[in-house]
C-alpha positions as CSV (number, residue, x, y, z in Angstrom):
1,X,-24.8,-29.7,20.7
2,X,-23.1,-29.0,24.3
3,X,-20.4,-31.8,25.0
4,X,-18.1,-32.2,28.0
5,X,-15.1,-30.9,26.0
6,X,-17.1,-27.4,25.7
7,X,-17.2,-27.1,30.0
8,X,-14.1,-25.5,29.9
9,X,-14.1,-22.7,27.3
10,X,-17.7,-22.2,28.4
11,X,-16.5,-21.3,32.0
12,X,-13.6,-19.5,30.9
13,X,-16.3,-17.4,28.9
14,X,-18.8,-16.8,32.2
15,X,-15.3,-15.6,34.3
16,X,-14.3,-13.7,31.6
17,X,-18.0,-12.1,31.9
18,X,-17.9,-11.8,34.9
19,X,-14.5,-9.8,35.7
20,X,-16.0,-7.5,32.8
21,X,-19.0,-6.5,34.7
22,X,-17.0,-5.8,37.3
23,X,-14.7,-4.0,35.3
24,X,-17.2,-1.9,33.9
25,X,-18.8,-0.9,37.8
26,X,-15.4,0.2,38.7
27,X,-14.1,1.7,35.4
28,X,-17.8,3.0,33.6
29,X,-17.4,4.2,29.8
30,X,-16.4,7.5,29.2
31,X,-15.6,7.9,33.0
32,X,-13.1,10.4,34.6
33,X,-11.6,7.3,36.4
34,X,-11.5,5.3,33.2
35,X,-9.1,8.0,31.3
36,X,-7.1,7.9,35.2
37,X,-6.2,4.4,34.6
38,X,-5.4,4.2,31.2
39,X,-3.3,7.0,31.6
40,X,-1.4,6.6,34.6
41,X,-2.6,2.6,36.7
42,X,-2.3,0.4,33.5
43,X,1.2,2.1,32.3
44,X,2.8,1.7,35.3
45,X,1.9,-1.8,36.4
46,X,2.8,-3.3,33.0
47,X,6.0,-0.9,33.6
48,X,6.5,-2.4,36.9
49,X,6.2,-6.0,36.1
50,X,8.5,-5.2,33.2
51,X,11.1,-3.8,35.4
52,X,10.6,-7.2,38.1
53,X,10.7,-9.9,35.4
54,X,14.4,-8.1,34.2
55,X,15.5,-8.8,38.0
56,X,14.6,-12.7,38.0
57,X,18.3,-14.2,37.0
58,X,19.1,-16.7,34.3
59,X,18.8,-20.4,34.8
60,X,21.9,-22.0,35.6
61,X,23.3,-24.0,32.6
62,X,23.3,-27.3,34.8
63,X,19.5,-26.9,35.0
64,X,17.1,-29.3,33.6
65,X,15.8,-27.0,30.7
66,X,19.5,-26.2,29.8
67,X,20.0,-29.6,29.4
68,X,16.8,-30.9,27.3
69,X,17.5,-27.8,25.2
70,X,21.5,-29.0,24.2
71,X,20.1,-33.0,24.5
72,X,20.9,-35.1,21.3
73,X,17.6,-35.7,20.9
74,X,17.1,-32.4,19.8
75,X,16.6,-32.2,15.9
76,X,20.1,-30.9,14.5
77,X,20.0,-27.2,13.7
78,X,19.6,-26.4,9.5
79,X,20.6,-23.6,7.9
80,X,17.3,-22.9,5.5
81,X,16.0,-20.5,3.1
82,X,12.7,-19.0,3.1
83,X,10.7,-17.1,1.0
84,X,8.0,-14.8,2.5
85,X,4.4,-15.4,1.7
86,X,3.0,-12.9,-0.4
87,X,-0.2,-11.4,0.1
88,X,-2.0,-10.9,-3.0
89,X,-5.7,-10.2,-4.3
90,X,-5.7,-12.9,-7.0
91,X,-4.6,-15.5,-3.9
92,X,-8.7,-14.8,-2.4
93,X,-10.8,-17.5,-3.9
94,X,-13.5,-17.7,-1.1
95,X,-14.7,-14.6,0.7
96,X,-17.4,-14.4,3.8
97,X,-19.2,-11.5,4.7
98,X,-21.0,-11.8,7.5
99,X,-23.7,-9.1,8.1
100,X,-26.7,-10.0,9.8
101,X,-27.9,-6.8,11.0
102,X,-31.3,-4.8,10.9
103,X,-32.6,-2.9,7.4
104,X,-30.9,0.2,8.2
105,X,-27.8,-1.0,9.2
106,X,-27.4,-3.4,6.3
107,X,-27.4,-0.5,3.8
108,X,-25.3,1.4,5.8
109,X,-22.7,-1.6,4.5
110,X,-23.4,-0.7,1.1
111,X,-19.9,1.6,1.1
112,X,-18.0,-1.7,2.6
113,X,-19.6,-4.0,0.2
114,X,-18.3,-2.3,-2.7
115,X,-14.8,-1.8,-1.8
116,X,-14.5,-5.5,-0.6
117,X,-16.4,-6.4,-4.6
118,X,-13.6,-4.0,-6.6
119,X,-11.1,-5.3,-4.0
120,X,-11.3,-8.6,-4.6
121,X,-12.8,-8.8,-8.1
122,X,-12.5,-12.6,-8.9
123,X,-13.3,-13.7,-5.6
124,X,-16.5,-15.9,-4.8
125,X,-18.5,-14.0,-2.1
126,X,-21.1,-15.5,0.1
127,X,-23.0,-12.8,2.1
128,X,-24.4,-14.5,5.3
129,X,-27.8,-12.1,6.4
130,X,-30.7,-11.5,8.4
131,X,-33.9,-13.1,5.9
132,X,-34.9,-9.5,5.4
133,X,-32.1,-8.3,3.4
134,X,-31.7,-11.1,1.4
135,X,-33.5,-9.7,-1.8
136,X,-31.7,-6.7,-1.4
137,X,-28.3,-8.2,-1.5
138,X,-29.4,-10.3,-4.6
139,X,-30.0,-7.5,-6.6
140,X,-27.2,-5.5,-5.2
141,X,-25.0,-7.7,-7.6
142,X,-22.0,-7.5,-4.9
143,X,-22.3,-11.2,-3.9
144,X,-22.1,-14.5,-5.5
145,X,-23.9,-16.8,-2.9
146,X,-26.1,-15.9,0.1
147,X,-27.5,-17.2,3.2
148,X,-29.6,-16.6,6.0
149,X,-29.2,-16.3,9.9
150,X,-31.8,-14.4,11.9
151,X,-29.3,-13.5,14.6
152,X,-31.4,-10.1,15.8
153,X,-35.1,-9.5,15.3
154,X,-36.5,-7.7,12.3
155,X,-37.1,-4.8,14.5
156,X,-34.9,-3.1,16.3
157,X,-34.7,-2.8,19.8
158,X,-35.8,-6.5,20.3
159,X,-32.5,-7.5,21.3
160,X,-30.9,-11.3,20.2
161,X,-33.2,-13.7,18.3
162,X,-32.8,-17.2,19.7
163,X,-30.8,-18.7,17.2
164,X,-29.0,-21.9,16.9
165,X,-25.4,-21.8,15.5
166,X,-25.8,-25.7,14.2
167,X,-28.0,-24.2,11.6
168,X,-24.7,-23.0,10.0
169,X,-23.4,-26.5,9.2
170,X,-26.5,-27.0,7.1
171,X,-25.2,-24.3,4.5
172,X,-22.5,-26.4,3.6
173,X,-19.8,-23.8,3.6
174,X,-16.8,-23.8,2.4
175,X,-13.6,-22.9,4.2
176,X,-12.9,-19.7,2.9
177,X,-9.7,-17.0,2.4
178,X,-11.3,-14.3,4.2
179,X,-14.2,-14.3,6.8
180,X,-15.5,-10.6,8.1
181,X,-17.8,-9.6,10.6
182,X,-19.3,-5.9,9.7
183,X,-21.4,-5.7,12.4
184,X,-19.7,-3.0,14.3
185,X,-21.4,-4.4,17.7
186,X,-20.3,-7.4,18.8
187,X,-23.5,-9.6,19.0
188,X,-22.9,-11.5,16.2
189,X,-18.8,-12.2,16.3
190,X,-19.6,-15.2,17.7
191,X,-20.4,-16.6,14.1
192,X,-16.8,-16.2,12.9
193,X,-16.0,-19.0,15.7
194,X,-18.2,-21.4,13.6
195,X,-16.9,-21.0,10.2
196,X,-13.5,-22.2,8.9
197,X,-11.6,-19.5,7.7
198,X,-8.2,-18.7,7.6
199,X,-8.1,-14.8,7.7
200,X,-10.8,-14.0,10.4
201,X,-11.5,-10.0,10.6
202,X,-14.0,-8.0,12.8
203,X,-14.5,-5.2,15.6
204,X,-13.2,-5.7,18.6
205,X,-15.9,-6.2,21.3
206,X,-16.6,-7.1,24.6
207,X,-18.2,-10.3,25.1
208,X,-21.1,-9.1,27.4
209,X,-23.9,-7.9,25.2
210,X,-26.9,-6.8,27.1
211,X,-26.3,-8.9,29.9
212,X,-25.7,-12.2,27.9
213,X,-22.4,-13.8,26.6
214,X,-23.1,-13.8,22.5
215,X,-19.1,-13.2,21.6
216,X,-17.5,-16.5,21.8
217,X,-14.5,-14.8,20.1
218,X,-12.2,-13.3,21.3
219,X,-10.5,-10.4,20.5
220,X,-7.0,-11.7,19.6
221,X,-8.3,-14.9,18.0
222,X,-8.8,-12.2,14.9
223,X,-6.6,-12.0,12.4
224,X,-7.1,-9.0,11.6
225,X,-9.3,-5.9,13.8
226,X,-10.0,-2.4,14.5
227,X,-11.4,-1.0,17.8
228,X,-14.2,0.7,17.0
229,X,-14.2,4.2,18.4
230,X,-17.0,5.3,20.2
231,X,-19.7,7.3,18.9
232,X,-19.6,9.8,22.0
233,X,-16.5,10.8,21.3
234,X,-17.1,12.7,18.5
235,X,-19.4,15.6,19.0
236,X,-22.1,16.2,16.1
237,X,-21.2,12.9,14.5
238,X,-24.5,10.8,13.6
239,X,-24.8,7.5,14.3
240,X,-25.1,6.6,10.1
241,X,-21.8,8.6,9.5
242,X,-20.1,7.1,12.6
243,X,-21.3,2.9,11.4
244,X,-20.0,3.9,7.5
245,X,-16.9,5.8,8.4
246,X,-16.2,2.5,10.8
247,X,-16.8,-0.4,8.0
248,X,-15.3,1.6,5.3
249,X,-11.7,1.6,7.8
250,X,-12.3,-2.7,8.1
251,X,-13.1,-2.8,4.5
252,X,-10.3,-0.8,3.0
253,X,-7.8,-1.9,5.5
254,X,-8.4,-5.8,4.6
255,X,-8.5,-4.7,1.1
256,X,-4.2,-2.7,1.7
257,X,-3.9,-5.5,3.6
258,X,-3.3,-7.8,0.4
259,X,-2.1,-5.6,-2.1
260,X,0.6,-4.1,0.9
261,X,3.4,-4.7,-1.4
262,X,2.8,-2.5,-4.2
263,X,0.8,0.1,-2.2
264,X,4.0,0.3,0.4
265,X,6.3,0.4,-2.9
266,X,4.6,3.4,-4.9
267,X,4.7,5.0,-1.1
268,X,8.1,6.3,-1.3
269,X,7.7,7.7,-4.8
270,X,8.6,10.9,-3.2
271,X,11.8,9.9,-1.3
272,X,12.8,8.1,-4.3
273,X,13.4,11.2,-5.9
274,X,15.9,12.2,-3.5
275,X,19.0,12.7,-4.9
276,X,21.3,9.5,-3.9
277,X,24.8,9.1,-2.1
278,X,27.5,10.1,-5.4
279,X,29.6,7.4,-4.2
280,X,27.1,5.0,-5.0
281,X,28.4,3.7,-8.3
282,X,29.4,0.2,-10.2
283,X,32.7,0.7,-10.0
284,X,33.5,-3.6,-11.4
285,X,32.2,-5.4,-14.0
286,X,29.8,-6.9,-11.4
287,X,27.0,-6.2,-9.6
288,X,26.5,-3.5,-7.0
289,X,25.8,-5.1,-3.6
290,X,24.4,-3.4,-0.2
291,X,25.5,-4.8,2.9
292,X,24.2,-3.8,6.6
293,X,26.9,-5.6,9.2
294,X,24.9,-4.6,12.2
295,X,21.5,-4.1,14.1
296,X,19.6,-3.0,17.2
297,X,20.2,-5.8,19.1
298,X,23.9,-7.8,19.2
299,X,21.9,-11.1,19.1
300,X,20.6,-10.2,15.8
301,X,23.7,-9.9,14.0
302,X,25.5,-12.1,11.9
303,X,29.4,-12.6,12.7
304,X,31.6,-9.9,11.5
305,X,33.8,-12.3,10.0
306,X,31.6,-13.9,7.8
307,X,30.9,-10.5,6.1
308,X,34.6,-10.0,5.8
309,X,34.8,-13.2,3.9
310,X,31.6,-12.6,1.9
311,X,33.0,-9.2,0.7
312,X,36.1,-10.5,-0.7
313,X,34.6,-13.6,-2.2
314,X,32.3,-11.1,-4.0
315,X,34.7,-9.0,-5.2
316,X,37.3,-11.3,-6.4
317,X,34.8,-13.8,-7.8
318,X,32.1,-11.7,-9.4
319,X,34.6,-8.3,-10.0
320,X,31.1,-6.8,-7.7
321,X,30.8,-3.2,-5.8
322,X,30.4,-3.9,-2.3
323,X,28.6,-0.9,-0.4
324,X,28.6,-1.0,3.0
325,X,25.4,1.0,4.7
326,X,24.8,1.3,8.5
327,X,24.4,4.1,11.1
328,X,27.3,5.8,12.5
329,X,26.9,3.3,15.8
330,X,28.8,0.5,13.6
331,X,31.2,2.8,11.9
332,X,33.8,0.2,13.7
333,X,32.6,-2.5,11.5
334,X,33.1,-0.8,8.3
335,X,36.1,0.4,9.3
336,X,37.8,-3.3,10.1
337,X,35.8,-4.3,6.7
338,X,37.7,-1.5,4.8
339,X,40.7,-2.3,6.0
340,X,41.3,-5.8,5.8
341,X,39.3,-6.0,1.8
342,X,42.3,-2.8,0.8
343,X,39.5,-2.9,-2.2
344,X,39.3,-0.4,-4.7
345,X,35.4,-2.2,-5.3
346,X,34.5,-1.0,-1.7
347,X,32.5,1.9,-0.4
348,X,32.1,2.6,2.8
349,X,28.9,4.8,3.7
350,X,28.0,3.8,7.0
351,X,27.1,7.1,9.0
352,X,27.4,9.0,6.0
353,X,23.6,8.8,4.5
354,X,21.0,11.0,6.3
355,X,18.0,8.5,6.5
356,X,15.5,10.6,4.3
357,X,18.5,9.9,1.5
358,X,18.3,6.1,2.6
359,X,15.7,4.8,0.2
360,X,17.0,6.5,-2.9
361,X,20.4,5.3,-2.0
362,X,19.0,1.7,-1.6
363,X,17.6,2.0,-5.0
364,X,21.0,2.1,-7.0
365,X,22.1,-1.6,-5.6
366,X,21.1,-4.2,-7.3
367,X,21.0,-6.5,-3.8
368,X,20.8,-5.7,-0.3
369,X,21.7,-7.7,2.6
370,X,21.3,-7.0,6.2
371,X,19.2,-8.7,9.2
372,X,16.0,-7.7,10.5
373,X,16.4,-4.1,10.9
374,X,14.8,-1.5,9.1
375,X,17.0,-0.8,6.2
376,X,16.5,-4.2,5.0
377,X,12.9,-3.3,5.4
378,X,13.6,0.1,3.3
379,X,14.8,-2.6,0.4
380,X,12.6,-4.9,0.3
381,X,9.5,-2.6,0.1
382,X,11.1,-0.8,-2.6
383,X,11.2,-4.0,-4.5
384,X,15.2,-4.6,-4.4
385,X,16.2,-7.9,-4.3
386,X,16.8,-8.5,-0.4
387,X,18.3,-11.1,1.5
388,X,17.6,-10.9,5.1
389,X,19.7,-12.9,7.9
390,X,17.1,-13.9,10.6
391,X,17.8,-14.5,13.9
392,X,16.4,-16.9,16.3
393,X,15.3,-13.7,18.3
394,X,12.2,-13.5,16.8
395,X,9.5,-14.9,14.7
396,X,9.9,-14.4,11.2
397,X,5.9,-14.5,10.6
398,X,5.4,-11.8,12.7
399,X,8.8,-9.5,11.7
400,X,10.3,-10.8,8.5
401,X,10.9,-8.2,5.6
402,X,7.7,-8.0,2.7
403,X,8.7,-7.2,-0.1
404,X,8.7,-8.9,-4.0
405,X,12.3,-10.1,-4.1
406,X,12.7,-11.4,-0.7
407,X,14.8,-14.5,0.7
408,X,15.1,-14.9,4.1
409,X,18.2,-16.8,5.2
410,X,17.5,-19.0,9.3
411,X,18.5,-21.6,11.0
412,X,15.8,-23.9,11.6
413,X,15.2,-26.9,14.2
414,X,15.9,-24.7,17.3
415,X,14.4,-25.1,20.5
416,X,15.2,-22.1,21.5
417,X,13.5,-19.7,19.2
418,X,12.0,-17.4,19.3
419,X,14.1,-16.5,22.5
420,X,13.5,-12.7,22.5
421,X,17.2,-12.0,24.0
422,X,19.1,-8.9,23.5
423,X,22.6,-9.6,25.1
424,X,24.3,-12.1,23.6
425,X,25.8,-13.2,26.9
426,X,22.3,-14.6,27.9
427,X,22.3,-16.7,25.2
428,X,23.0,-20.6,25.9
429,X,23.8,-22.3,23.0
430,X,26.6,-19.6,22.1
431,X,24.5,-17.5,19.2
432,X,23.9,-21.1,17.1
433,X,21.3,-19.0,15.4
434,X,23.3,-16.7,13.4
435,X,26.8,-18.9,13.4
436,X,25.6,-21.9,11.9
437,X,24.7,-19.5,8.9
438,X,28.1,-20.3,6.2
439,X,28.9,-17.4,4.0
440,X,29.1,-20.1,1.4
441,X,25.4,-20.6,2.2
442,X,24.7,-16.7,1.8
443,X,27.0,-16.4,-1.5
444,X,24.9,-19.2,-3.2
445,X,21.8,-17.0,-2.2
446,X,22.5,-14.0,-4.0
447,X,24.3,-15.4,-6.7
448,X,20.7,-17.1,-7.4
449,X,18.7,-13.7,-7.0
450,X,21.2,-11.8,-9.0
451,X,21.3,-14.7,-12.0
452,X,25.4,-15.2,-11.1
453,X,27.6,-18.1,-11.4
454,X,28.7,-18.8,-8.0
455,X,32.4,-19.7,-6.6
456,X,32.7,-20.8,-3.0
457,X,34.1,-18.5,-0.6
458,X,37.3,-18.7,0.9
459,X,36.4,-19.8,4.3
C-alpha cells in the first residue's frame, strides 16, 4: 500500500514523533514545569513574536506582490450575495461511528450512542467495531449498518492489534455527513484519515501511542474536537464516570452543533423579556429598519455615505423607520446621519441602549443591518431578518452571522482577502472591499427580505 507520494507525510509524522518525546522528557504530564510553561514560557513567546511581526513594515506599493495583486489579470472584483449554510439535523443522511474499543469501553458508549440515535433520528448509522461487540450493537437497535476492525486485542492490556487500514476499502463505505471517533485515546484516530467524510470529529491526542505512531490525524485536520481532560485531575473521579462524562460532551456537542440555530434562539428567552428602548416605534407606513454604521475595526466598515444615502432612499421610498443602533464610540455617525436625513422617520439610539436591553430592542425591527460585529450577531440569532456587510478582513466561513434570515452582502474575486488588517491606511487597494458595495445593491437586498417593491437610491 506504501507509495513514494506517502515519504513525505510519513516523515513529517516520525519528526513530529519525535519532538513529542522530547517534549514530553522536558515538560512530563502533570509536572510542576509543565503548568510553568503554560503559564508563563508559551504566553510570552507567542506575545513576543506578536509584538516583532507588528514592527516588520509594509511592502512598498512598487513591489512585485503590489503589483500582481492590482494586475489586470486579476478577476474583476463582484459585489455578491451570500446566504449562510445552515446546519440542520434533517441535512445528516450518512453517519459514522467509529468505536473499536474493548467490551467495557464499548458499553461505556452506550450514553453517546443514544444521544447521537435521538439526535439524528433519520440518519443512516454505520457503527465500525471491534468483532466482539458486534452482536451487542445489533441488538442495541442504535445503528443501521455495522462493520468490523480489530484495531486492539480482545483483551486489554495487549496493546495495538496488527491491523491493515486497506481492509477498510473492502466495506465499501459511503462518504458520509458525519464521521466520529469515540475512542477517548487516540489509537484509533488514525481511521478517520481513511474514510471520506465531510464533518470529521474526535479527541484530540497525541500521535505517540505507546511508543508507536497510530494517529495519522492530526489534531486540526478535525472538524470538530474536545481535549479530553485528564483523569488525574479530578480527585475521586473513576475511570467509567471520567470515559462517559467525556463522550457524552463529543456526543451532545456534535448533536448543538446542528441544531445551533434554534438552540442559540430560545437562549435569550430571558433577555427577550427585557423591556425595549420606547423610542423604538413604526413611526411610517413602512417598515422598521436597524442600522449599525460602525464596528471594531475601521476596515470593517462600510462608507458613511452610503448609509446616508440608504436612509433617505428608505425613507422617502418605502415611508420606513430607520433606527440607528451603535455604541456611544460612533455617536459621530449618528449624529451627521441625523442631521443631514432632518427626518421625522429617524431615531437615533446609538449609545443610548445598555447591552443587556440590546436583544429585546433588536426584536422590535423588522430588519437589521450592520457588518460583522456583534449586534448583527444579536439579530441574526434571534431570528431577525439580517443583512450583514462583510469585509474582505476576514473569512466569512469562519465569522459570518448564523442565523435563519441571514444575507450576507461581499465583494468577491479579491486577491487580497482575507487580509486580516485593522487600519485602513495599510490597506492597498484603497478599502475596494467595502466601496465597491452600491447602496443600490444593499436597497434591493432588503427590499427582497422584507417582501418590498424597490426604487433605486439616489446616488
Amino acid at each position: 500500500m506504501n507509495n513514494h507520494s506517502d515519504t513525505p507525510d510519513l516523515l513529517a509524522r516520525v519528526i513530529r514523533a519525535f519532538l513529542m518525546s522530547i517534549y514530553r522528557v522536558i515538560f512530563p504530564p502533570e509536572s510542576f514545569r509543565l503548568r510553568i510553561y503554560r503559564a508563563i514560557i508559551k504566553p510570552a513567546v507567542i506575545s513576543s513574536a506578536r509584538f516583532f511581526l507588528r514592527l516588520i513594515p509594509e511592502p512598498p506599493p512598487d513591489t512585485l506582490d503590489n503589483h500582481i495583486m492590482s494586475s489586470p489579470i486579476m478577476p474583476s472584483p463582484t459585489v455578491t450575495l451570500s446566504h449562510p449554510p445552515r446546519f440542520s439535523a434533517e441535512d445528516v443522511h450518512e453517519i459514522l461511528i467509529i468505536k473499536c474499543d474493548h467490551v467495557g469501553d464499548f458499553f461505556l458508549a452506550f450514553r453517546a450512542f443514544s444521544i447521537l440515535r435521538n439526535g439524528f433520528p433519520n440518519s443512516h448509522i454505520t457503527l465500525m467495531c471491534s468483532s466482539w461487540n458486534r452482536e451487542v450493537g445489533l441488538r442495541s437497535g442504535f445503528f443501521d449498518r455495522i462493520v468490523c476492525a480489530d484495531i486492539l486485542h480482545e483483551v486489554s492490556g495487549h496493546g495495538p492489534a496488527n491491523f491493515d487500514p486497506s481492509v477498510i476499502s473492502s466495506f465499501n463505505l459511503p462518504v458520509f455527513d458525519i464521521a466520529i471517533d469515540l475512542r477517548v485515546e487516540g489509537d484509533t484516530r488514525f481511521l478517520l484519515s481513511h474514510v471520506q467524510s465531510h464533518l470529521k470529529a474526535g479527541f484530540e491526542a497525541d500521535d505517540i501511542i505507546d511508543g508507536s505512531i497510530k494517529s495519522s490525524l492530526a489534531a486540526d485536520s478535525l472538524s470538530f474536537a474536545l481535549r479530553a481532560p485528564s483523569l488525574r485531575a479530578f480527585d475521586g473521579v473513576n475511570y467509567a464516570r471520567h470515559t462517559q462524562a467525556c463522550l457524552t460532551a463529543l456526543s451532545s456537542g456534535i448533536v448543538n452543533l446542528f441544531n445551533s440555530t434554534e438552540e442559540a434562539s430560545s437562549a435569550f428567552h430571558r433577555l427577550l423579556k427585557s423591556q425595549p428602548h420606547s423610542a423604538i416605534k413604526r413611526l411610517g407606513q413602512g417598515p422598521i429598519i436597524g442600522l449599525c454604521t460602525a464596528s471594531g475595526a475601521p476596515t470593517k466598515n462600510w462608507p458613511l455615505d452610503r448609509f446616508l444615502s440608504l436612509t433617505k432612499s428608505m425613507i422617502k421610498e418605502w415611508d420606513a423607520t430607520i433606527v440607528l443602533f451603535g455604541s456611544k464610540h460612533c455617536m459621530q455617525d449618528g449624529e451627521f446621519i441625523e442631521s443631514d436625513t432632518g427626518s421625522a422617520n429617524l431615531v437615533n439610539l446609538i449609545g443610548k441602549i445598555d447591552l443587556p436591553d440590546l436583544p429585546s430592542s433588536l426584536s422590535k425591527v423588522d430588519l437589521y443591518l450592520g457588518h460583522d460585529t456583534g449586534g448583527t450577531h444579536v439579530a441574526a440569532l434571534i431570528g431577525r431578518r439580517t443583512v450583514c456587510l462583510h469585509a474582505g478582513t476576514s473569512p466569512l466561513e469562519t465569522f459570518g452571522p448564523v442565523g435563519r434570515n441571514v444575507s450576507i452582502v461581499r465583494c468577491m474575486n479579491l486577491p487580497c482577502s482575507p487580509c486580516g488588517l485593522r487600519e485602513l491606511d495599510r490597506c492597498g487597494r484603497s478599502h475596494e472591499c467595502m466601496q465597491s458595495i452600491s447602496a443600490n445593491f444593499v436597497m434591493h437586498e432588503i427590499a427582497g427580505l422584507l417582501d418590498l417593491s424597490w426604487c433605486p437610491c439616489e446616488t
